[in-house]
DSSP file (Angstrom, degrees, kcal/mol; ACC not computed):
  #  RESIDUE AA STRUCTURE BP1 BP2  ACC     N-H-->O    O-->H-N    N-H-->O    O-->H-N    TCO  KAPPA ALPHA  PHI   PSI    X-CA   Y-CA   Z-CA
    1    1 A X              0   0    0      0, 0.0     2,-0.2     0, 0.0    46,-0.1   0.000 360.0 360.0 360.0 131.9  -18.4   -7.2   -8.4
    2    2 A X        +     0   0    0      2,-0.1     0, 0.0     0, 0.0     0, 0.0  -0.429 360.0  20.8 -64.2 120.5  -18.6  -11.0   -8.0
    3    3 A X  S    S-     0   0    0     -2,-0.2     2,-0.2     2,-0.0     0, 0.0  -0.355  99.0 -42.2  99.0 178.3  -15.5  -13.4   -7.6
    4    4 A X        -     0   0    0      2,-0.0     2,-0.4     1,-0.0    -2,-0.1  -0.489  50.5-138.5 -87.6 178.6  -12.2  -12.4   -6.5
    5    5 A X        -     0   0    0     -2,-0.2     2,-0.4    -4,-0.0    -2,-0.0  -0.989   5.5-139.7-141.7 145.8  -10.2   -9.6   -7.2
    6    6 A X        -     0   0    0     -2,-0.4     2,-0.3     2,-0.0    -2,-0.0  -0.744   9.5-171.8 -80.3 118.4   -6.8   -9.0   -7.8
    7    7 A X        +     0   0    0     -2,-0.4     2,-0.6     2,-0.0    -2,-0.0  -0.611   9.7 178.7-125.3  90.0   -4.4   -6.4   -6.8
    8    8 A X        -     0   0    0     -2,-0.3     2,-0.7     1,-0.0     3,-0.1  -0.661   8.5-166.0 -74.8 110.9   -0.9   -6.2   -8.4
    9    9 A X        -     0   0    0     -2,-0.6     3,-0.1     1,-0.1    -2,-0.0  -0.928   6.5-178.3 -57.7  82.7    1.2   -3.6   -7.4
   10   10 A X        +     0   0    0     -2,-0.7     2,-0.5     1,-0.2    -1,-0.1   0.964  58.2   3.5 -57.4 -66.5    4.0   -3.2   -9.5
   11   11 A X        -     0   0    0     -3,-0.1     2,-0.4     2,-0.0    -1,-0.2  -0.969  47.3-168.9-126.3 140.9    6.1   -0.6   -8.2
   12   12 A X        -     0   0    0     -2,-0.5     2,-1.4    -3,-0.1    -3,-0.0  -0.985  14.4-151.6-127.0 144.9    6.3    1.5   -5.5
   13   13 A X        +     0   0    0     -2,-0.4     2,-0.7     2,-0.0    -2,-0.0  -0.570  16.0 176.1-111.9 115.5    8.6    4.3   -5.4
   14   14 A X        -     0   0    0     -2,-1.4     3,-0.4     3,-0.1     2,-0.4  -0.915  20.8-153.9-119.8 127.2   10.0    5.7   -2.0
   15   15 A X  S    S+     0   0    0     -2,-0.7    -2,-0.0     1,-0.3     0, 0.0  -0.868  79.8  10.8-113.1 125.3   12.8    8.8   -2.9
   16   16 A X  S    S+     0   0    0     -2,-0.4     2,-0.4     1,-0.2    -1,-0.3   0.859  84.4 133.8  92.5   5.4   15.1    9.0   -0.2
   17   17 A X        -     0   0    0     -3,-0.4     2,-0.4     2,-0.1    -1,-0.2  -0.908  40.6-154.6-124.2  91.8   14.6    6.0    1.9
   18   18 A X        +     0   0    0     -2,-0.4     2,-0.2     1,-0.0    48,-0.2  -0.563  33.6 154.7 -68.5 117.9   17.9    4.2    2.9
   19   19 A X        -     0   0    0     -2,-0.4    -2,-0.1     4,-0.0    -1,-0.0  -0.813  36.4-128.6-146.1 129.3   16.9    0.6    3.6
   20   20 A X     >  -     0   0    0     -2,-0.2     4,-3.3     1,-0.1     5,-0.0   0.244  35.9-104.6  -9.6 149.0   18.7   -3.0    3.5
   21   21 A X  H  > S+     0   0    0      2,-0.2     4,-1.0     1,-0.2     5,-0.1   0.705 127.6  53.1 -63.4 -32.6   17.5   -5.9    1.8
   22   22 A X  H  > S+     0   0    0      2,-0.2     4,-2.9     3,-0.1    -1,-0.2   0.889 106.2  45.8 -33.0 -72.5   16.6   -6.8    4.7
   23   23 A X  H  > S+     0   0    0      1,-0.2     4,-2.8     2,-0.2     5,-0.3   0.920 109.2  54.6 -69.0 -57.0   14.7   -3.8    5.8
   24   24 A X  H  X S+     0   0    0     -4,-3.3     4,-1.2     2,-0.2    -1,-0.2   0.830 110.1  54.2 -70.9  -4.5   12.6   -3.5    2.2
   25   25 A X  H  X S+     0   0    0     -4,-1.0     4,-2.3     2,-0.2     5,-0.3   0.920 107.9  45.4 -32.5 -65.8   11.6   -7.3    3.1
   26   26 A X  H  X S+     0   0    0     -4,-2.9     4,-1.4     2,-0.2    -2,-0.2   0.933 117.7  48.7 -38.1 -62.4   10.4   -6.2    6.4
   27   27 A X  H  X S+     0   0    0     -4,-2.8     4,-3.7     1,-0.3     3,-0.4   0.891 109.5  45.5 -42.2 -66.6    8.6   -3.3    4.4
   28   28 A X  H  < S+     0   0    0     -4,-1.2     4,-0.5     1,-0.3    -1,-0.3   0.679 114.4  50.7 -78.6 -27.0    6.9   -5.1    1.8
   29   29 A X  H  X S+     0   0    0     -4,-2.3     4,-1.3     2,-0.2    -1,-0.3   0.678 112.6  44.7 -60.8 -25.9    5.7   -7.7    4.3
   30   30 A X  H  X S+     0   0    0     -4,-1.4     4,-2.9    -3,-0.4     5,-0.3   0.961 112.2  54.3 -80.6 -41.3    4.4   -5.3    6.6
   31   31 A X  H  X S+     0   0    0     -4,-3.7     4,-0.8     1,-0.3    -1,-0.2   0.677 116.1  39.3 -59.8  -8.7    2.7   -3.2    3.4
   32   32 A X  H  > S+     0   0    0     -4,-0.5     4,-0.9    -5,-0.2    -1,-0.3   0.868 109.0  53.8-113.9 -38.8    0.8   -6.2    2.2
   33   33 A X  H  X S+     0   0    0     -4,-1.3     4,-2.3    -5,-0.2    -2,-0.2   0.993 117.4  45.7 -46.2 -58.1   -0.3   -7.9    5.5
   34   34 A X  H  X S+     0   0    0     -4,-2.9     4,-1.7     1,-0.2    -2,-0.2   0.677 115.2  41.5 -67.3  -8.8   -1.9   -4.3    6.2
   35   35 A X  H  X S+     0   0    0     -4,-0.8     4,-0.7    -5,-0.3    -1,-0.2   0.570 113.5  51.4 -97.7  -1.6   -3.4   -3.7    3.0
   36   36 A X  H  X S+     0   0    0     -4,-0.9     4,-1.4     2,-0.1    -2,-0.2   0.810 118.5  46.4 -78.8 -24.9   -4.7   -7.5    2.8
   37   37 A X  H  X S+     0   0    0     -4,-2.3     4,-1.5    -5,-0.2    -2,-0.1   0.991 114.4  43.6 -53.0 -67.1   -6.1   -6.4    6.5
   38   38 A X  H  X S+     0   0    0     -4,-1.7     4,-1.2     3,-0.2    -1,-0.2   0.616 110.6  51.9 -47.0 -36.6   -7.5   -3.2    5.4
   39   39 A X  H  < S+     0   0    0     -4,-0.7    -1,-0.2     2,-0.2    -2,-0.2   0.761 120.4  40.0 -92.5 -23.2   -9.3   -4.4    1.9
   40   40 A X  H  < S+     0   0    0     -4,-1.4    -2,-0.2    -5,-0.1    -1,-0.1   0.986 134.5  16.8 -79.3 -42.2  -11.0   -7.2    4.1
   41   41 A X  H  < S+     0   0    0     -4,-1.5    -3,-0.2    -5,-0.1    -2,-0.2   0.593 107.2  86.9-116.6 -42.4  -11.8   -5.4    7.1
   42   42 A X  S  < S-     0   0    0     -4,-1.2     2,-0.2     1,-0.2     3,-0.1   0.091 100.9 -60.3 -73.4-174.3  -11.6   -1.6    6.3
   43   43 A X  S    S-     0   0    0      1,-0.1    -1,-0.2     0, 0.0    -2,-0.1  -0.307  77.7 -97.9 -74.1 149.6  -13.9    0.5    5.1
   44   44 A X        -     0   0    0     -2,-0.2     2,-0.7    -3,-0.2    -1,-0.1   0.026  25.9-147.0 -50.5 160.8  -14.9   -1.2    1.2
   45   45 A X        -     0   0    0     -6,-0.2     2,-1.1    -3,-0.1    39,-0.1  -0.993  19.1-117.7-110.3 116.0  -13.7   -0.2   -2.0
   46   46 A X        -     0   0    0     -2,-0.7    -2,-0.0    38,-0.3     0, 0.0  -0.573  28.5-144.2-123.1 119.1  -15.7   -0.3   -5.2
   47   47 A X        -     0   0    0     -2,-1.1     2,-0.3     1,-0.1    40,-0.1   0.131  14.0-160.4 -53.1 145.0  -14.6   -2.2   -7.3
   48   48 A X        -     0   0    0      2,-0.3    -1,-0.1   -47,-0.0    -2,-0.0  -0.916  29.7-131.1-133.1 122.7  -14.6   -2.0  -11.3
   49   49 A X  S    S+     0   0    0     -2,-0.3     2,-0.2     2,-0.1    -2,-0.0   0.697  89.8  92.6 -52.2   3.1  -14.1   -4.4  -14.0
   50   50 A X  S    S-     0   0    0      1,-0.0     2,-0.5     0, 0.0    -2,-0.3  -0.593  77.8-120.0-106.0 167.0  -11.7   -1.9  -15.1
   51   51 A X        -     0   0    0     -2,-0.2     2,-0.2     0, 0.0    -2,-0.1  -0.883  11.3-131.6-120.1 153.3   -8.0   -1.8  -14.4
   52   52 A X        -     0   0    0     -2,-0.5     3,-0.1     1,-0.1     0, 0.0  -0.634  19.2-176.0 -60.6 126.3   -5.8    1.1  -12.6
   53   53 A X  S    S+     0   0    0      1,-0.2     2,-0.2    -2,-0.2    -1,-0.1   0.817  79.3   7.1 -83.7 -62.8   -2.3    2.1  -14.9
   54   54 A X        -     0   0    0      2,-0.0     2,-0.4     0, 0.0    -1,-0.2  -0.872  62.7-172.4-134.9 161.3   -1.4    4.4  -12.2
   55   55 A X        -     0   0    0     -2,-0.2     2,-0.6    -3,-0.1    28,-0.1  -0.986  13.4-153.3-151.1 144.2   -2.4    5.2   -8.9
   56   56 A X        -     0   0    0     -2,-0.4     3,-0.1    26,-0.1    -2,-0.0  -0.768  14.7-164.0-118.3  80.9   -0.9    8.3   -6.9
   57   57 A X        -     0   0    0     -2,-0.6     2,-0.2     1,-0.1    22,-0.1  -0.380  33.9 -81.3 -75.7 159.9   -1.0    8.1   -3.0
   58   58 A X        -     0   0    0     20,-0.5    -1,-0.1     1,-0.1    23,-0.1  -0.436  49.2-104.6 -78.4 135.7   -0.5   10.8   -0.6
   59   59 A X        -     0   0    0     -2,-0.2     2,-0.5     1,-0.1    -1,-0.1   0.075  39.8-142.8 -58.3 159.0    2.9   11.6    0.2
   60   60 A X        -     0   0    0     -3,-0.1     2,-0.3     2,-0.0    -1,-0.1  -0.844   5.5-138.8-112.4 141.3    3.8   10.0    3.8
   61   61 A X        +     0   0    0     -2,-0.5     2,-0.2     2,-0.0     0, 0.0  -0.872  27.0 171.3-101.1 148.5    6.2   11.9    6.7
   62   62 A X        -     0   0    0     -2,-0.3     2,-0.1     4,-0.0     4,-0.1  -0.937  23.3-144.3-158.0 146.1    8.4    9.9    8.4
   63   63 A X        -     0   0    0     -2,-0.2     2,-0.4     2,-0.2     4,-0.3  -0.478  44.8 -60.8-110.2 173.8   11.3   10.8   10.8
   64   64 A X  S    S+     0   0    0     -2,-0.1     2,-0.2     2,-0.1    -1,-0.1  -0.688 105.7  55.8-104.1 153.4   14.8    8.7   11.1
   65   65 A X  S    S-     0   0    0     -2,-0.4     2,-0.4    -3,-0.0    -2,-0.2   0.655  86.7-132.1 -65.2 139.6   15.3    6.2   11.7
   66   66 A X        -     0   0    0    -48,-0.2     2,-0.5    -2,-0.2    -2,-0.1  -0.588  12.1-154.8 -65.6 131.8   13.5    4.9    9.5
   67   67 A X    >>  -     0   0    0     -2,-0.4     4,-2.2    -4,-0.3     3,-0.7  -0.804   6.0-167.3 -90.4  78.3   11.1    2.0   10.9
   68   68 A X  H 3> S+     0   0    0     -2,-0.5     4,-2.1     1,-0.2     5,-0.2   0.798  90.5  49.6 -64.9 -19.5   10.3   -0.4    7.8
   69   69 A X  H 3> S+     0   0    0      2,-0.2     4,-2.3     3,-0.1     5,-0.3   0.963 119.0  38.5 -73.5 -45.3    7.4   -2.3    9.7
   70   70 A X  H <> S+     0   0    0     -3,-0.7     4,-3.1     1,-0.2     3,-0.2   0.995 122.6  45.3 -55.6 -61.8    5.6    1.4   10.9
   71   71 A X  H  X S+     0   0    0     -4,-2.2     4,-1.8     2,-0.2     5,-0.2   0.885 109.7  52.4 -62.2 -41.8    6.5    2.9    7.3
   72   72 A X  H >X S+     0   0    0     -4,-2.1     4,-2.0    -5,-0.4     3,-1.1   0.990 115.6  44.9 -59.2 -48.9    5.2   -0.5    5.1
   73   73 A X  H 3X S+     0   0    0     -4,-2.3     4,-2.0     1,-0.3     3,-0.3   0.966 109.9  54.6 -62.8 -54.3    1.8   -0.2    7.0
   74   74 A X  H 3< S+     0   0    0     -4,-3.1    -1,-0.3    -5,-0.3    -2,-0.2   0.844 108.8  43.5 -60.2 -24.1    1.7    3.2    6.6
   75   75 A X  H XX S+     0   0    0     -4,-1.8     4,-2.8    -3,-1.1     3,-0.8   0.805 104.2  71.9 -71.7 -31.9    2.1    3.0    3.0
   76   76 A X  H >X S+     0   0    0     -4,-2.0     4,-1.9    -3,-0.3     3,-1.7   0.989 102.5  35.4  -4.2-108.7   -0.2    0.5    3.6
   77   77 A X  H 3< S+     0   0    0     -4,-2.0    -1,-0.3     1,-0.3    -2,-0.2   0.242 108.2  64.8 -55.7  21.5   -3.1    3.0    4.3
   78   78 A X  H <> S+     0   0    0     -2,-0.9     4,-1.5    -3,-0.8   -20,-0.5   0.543 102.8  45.3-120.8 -43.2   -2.2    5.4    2.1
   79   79 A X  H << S+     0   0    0     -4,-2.8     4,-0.2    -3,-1.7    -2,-0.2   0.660 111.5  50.1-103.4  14.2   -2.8    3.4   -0.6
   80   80 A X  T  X S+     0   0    0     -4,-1.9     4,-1.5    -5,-0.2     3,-0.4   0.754 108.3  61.2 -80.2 -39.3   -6.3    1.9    0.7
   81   81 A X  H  > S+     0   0    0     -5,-0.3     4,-2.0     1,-0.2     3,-0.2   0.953 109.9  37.9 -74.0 -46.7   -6.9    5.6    1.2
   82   82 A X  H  X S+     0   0    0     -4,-1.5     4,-1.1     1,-0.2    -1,-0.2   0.658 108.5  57.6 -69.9 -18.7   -6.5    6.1   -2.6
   83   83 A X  H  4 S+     0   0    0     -3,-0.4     3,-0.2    -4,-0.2    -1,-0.2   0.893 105.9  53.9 -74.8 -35.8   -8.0    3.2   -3.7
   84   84 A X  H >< S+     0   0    0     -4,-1.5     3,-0.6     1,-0.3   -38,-0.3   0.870 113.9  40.9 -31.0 -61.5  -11.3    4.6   -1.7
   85   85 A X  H 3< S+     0   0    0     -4,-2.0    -1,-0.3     1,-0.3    -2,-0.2   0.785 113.1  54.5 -91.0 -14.2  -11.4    7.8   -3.4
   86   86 A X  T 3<        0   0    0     -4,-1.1    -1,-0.3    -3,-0.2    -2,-0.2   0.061 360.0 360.0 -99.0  31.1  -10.5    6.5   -7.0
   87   87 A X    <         0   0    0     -3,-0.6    -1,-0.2   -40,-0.1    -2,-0.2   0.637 360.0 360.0-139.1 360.0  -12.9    4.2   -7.2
């Protein structure tokens, strides 16, 4: 594939994870620096003119306290790891 691509994330759903506004800032900064890292630098993805509805990542362990910077990155790779195999 040619050009850029675009990756929108709409939602992600974490059941069971007390965090501030504060703390899902933290999160969602960490998850997007490491998956902008990961999609440059990791191993490739290939890409399809077509678009994903839904996309199911592997459920993640995580002990308390929760750590929104560890836990965004980790979500991070988990959904580079799903993008890998669905494409």
């Amino acid at each position: 594939m040619n050009g850029p691509v675009q990756l929108h994330i709409e939602r992600i759903v974490l059941d069971g994870v007390p965090l501030s506004r504060a703390e899902a800032a933290q999160l969602r900064g960490a998850l997007e620096a490491e998956l902008a890292r990961l999609l440059a630098h990791g191993p490739r993805v290939a890409w399809t003119d077509t678009a994903l509805h839904s996309l199911r990542a592997p459920a993640l362990a995580f002990g308390a306290p929760v750590r929104p910077l560890e836990l965004g990155r980790a979500i991070a790779h988990s959904v580079h790891a799903s993008l890998l195999r669905g494409s």
